[in-house]
N, C-alpha and C positions, 0 to 999 in steps of 0.2 A: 511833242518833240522828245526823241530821246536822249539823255545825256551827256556830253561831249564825251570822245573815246570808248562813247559803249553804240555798240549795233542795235537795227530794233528787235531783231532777235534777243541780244542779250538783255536788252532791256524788258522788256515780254517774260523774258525768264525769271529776273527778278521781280517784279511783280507777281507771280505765281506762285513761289519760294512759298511752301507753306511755311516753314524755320524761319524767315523774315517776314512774315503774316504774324507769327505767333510773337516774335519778340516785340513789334510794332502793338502788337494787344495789350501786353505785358504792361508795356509802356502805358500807354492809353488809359489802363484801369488804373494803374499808379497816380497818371497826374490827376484824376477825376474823381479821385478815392481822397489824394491831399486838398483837392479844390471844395470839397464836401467837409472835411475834418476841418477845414480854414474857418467855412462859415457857420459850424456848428462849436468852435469855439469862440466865435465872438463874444466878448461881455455885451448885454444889450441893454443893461440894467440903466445905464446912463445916454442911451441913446433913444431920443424923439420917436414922440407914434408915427412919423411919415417914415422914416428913418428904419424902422424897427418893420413897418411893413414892407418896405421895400425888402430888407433882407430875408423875412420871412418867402415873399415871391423869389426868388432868389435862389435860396434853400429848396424851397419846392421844385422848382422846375429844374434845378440842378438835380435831385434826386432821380426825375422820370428820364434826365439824358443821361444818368450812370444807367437807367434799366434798358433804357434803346439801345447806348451802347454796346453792353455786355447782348444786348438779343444778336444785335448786329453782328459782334463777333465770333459769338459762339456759332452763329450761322457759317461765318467766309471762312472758318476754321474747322467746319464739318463737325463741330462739340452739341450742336442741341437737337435732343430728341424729337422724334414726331410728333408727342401727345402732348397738350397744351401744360401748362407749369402751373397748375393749383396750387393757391397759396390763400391760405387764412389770412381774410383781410379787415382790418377794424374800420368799421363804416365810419366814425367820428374822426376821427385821425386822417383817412384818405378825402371825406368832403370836405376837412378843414384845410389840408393841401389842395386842393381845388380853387377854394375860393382866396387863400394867400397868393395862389398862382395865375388868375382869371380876374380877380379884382382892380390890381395894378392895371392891365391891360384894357378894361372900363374903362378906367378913373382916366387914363390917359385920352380918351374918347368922350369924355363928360359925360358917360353913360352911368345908371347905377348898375349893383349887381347882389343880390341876392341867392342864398343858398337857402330852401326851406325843407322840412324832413319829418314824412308824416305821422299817425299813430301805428305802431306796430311794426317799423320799420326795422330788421333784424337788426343787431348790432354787430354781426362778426359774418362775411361772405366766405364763400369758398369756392372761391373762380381763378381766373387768370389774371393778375392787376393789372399787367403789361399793356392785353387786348382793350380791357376799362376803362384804362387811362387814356387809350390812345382813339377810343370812340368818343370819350368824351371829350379829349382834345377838340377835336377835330369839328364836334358840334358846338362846341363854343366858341370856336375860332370863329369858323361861317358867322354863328350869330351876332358876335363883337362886329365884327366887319361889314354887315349890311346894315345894321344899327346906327343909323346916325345921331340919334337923340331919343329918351326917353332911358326903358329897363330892359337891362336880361337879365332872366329867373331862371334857376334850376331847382323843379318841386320832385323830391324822392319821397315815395309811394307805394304800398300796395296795392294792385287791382284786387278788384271782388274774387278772381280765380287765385289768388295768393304770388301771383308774379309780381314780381319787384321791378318799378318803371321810373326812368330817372328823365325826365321830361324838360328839354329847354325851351322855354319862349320868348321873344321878342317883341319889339315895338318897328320892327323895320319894313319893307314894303311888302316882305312875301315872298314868294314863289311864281313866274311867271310861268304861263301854259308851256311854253317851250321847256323850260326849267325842269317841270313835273315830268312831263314824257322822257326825260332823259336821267331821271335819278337814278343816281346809285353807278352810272354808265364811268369807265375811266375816258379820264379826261371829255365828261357827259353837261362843259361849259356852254350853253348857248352862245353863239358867234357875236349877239347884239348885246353880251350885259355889260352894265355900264360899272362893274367893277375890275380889274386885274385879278385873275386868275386862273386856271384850267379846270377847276370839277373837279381836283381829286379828294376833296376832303370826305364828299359824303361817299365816295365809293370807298375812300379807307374804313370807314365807320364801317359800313353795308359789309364789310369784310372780314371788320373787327368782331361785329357783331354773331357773326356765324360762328367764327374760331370759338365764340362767349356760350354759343347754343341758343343765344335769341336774335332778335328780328329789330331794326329801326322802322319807324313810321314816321310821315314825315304829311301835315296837313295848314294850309293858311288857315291863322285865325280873324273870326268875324271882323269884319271892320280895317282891322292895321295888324300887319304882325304874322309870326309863322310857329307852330311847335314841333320840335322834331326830337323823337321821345324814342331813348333806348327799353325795350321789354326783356325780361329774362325770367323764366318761367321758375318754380321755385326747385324743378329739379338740378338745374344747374350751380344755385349758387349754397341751397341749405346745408350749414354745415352738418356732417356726419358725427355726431358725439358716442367718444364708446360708450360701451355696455360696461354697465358700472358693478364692478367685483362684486360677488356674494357675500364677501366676510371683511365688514368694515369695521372700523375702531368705534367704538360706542362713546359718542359726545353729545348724548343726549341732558347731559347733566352740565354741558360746559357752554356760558353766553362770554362770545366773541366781540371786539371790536376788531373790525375790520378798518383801518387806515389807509384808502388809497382813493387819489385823485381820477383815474380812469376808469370808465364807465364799463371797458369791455372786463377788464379784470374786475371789478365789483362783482360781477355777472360773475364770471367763474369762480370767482373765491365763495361768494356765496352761495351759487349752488353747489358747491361741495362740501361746504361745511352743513348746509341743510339737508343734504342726503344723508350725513351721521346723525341727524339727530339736535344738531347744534343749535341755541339763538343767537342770531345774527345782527350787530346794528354797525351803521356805516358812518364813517369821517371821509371828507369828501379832501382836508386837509391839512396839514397841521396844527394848526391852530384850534380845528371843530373838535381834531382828535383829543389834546388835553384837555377841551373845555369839558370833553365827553368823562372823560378818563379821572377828573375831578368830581364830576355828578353822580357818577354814577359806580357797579361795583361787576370789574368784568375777572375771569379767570383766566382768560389769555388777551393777548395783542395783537397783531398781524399789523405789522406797521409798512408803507413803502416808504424807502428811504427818501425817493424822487420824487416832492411834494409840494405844490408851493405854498406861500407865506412862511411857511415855516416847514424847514426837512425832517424825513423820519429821526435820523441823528439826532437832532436837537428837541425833538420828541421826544427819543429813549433816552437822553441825558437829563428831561425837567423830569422824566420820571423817576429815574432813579435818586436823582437829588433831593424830590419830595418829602421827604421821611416817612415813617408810617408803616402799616403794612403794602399798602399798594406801592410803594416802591420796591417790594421784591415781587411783585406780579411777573409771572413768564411772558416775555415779547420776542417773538421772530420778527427778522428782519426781512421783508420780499422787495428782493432788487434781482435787474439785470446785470448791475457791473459789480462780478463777485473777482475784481480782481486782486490780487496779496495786500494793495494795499486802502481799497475799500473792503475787505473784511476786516484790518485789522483796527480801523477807525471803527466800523459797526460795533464792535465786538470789545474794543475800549470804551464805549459810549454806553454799553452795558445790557447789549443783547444777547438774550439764549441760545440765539443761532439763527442760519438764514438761507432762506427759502428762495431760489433761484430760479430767475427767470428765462426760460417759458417753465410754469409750474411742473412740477411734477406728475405725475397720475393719481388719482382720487386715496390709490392706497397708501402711497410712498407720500401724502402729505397730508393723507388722514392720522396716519404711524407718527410722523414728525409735530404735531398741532400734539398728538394725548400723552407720547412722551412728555415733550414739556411740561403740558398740567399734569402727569404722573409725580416727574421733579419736585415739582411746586409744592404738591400734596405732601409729600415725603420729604422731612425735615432733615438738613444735613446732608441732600442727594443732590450734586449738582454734576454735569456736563460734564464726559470726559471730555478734556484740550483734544485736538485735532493732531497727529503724528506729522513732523516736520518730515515731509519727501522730497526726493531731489530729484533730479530729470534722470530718465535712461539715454546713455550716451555712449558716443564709440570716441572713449577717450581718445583712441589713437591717432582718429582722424583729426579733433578737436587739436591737441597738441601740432600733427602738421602743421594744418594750417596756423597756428599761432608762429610755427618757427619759422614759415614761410614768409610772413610778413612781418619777423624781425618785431625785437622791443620797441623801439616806439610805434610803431605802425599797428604793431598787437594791441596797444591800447587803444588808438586811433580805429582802429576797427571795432574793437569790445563796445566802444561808445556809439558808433553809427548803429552796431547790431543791436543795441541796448534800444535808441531810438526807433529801428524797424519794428523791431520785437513787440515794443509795446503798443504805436500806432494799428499795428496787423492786431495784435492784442482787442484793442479798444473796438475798431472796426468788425470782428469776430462778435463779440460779447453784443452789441445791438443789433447784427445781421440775425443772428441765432435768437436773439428776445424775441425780435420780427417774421420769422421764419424768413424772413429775405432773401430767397435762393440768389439770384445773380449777386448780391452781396456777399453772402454766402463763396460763390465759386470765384467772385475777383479776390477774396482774401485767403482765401486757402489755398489759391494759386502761387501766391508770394508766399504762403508757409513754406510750401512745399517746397521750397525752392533755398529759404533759412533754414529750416531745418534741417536738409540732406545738405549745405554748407557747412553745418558744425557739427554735423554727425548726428543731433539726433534721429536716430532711425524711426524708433516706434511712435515718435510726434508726425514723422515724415507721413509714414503709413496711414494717420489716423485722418493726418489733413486728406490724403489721397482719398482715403473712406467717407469723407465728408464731402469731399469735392463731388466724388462719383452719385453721392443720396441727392444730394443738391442736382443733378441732372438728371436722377429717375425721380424725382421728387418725391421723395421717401422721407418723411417729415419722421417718422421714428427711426430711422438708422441716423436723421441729422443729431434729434435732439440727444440719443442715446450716447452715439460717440462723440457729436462735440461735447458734450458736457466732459467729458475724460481731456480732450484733446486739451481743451482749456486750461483745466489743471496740468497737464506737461506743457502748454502753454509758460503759465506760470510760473511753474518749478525753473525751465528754462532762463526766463528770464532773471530771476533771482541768480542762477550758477553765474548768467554772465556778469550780471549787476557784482557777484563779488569776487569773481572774475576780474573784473578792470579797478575794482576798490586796490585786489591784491599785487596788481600790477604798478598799481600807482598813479592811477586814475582818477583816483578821488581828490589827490592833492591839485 
């Protein structure tokens, strides 16, 4: 029906409004971007292991409906490209959302559920996650639901040709002869099954799969049970590594502790310090790292701040409080949240500086790693301070609007912008760690929008720039200018921050 005093014409018309499509997205990615930040601030530290996994399924499945969303809209909005959205994907991280989000849904079925992962299985894909997630959705869905009692398994594998096969099986009846003749079919439900539903799960998979570059197969197993197993050949998913510079920093003479909890960064920090030349040993945490760090006799540190039992911070503080010589050992700090006011904690805690994530390129963090130990060597040499910069702005606009909305209201906006500013902040800085495109273009969408509000122009442009690599999937035009954009990010934030101090804001 349409609604009262409007015709179905006019109602038809609004519905098509792409202007009212757009501001309806707007919206959409806002509340589902705060409903994500909600549950990723939770304290969990005092909350029960049933408790703690519920929110964890929670989290996860909230994340893959911020990726549907954004596919969804960028579709009804005419914004995504035709060629599939490759995105570096860390296999440890995405099977661990897997089984946070597939577990619950067992458990509520008395069923078990298992995640297992074989020798040689890459650690970092470079596919589509969207189509992944949504194949495997869809195959674990079926399996939970015909499963009335016993296990679903998910065993990730290479075949002997080097393709990567993510295989679920069950304990439930199978596949009926009707079943099989119509795989894959939309809406390809035989008329007699004794479950609710229509067959489209495995024709989304059979769908998914193609968009992926491989194939499902789908066989009853002996006895009881069914396996129905994504393949993807290795040209699809193997990441492309560049070609590593001719003229690197010579760290043949410098043994590294590397400090990080994540298995895919392990992997890349160490091979690139072992391309220089470098020896390499690994803390998986903070705790292993001082144990290490007391044992033993290293020239540099690579610490992550994001660690558990104990954080990088409070790592580079036991060290420095050590005495001795090993408390003036050079430590970088490698975090994704390099914002004003986690570097200035890093960096009071008594770091040499820090290494921002997504790493740099082999050169620019070969150059940063032998500086340091140059430092080190050289008595009396320490770190230029960083030059305090302030945002580029069109004061002029910035001042209307302040006199637009009048003194108090001026401050009363300086604080809500203070609050945008930094959640957009926050959200930017693990989109960008992640390479997370749709993350990516839902927050540089609201940049774009605070920034040409206060005038900054050239943060405007850059989110524009950001926004636009995020839909060619241009992972080096993202990493390159948001890392800038970031910092007039920052800077930004800070003008307003004492912006509403000077207004009287702080009182």
């Amino acid at each position: 029906m349409s609604q009262p005093g409007w015709t179905p014409e006019e109602s038809s018309d609004r519905k098509a409004d792409p202007a009212r499509l757009s501001l309806l997205g707007h919206d959409l990615r806002a509340a589902v971007s705060d409903v994500l930040g909600g549950i990723r601030l939770i304290e969990q530290d005092g909350l029960d292991p049933a408790t703690r996994l519920q929110l964890e399924r929670v989290r996860a499945a909230g994340e893959v409906l911020a990726r549907l969303l954004e596919e969804s809209l960028a579709e009804m909005l005419g914004e995504e490209p035709g060629d599939a959205p490759v995105s570096n994907v860390q296999l440890s991280r995405f099977l661990y959302d897997i089984e946070m989000r597939w577990s619950g849904r067992a458990r509520e079925k008395g069923l078990a559920f298992t995640v297992s992962v074989g020798a040689g299985v890459p650690a970092v894909l470079a596919l589509d996650r969207m189509a992944l997630e949504r194949v495997l959705a869809n195959i674990l869905s079926n399996a939970i639901k015909y499963t009335d009692s016993g296990h679903v398994r998910m065993d990730v594998t290479l075949t002997e040709d080097h393709a990567l096969q993510m295989a679920v099986s069950d304990e439930g009846p199978g596949f009926s002869g009707a079943a099989l003749q119509r795989l894959f079919q939309y809406a390809g439900r035989p008329d007699d099954a004794d479950k609710p539903g229509h067959g489209l799960g495995l024709h989304i998979s059979h769908d998914m799969a193609g968009r992926l570059g491989g194939h499902v197969s789908v066989r009853n197993l002996p006895g009881l049970g069914a396996e129905v197993a994504l393949t993807l050949p290795a040209s699809v998913w193997e990441l492309a590594l560049p070609d590593t510079p001719t003229e690197l920093p010579d760290l043949s003479h410098v043994k590294v502790l590397v400090a990080e909890d994540n298995a895919s960064n392990q992997m890349i920090l160490s091979h690139m310090l072992t391309a220089m030349g470098a020896e390499v040993e690994l803390a998986e945490d903070g705790v292993e790292a001082l144990h290490r760090l007391d044992c033993e006799e290293y020239d540099i540190a690579l610490v992550d701040i994001e660690m558990p039992r104990l954080s990088g911070i409070e790592v580079i503080r036991a060290l420095r409080g050590s005495g001795g010589p090993k408390a003036r050992m050079p430590v970088l700090a490698v975090t994704a949240y390099v914002l004003r006011a986690n570097r200035d904690a890093i960096f009071a805690a008594g770091a040499d500086g820090i290494l921002a994530k997504p790493l740099p390129g082999i050169e620019t963090f070969g150059q940063a790693v032998a500086a340091a130990v140059a430092r080190a060597e050289t008595p009396g040499t320490q770190p230029q301070p960083a030059r305090e910069e302030t945002v580029e702005l069109n004061v002029a606009r910035f001042d209307h609007l302040m006199e637009i909305a009048g003194p108090d209201g001026a401050v009363e906006l300086l604080d809500r912008l203070q609050i945008d500013l930094r959640r957009t902040e926050r959200g930017l800085v693990a989109a960008l760690a992640d390479f997370d495109r749709p993350a990516i273009r839902a927050e540089t969408h609201v940049l774009i929008a605070l920034a040409g509000a206060v005038g900054a122009e050239r943060l405007q442009a850059m989110a524009e720039s950001v926004n636009a690599a995020a839909h060619r999937r241009d992972d080096t035009g993202m990493r390159g200018t948001g890392a800038e954009m970031c910092r007039q990010l920052d800077r930004l934030i800070h003008f307003v921050q004492t912006e509403f101090n000077r207004r009287g804001g702080a009182a």
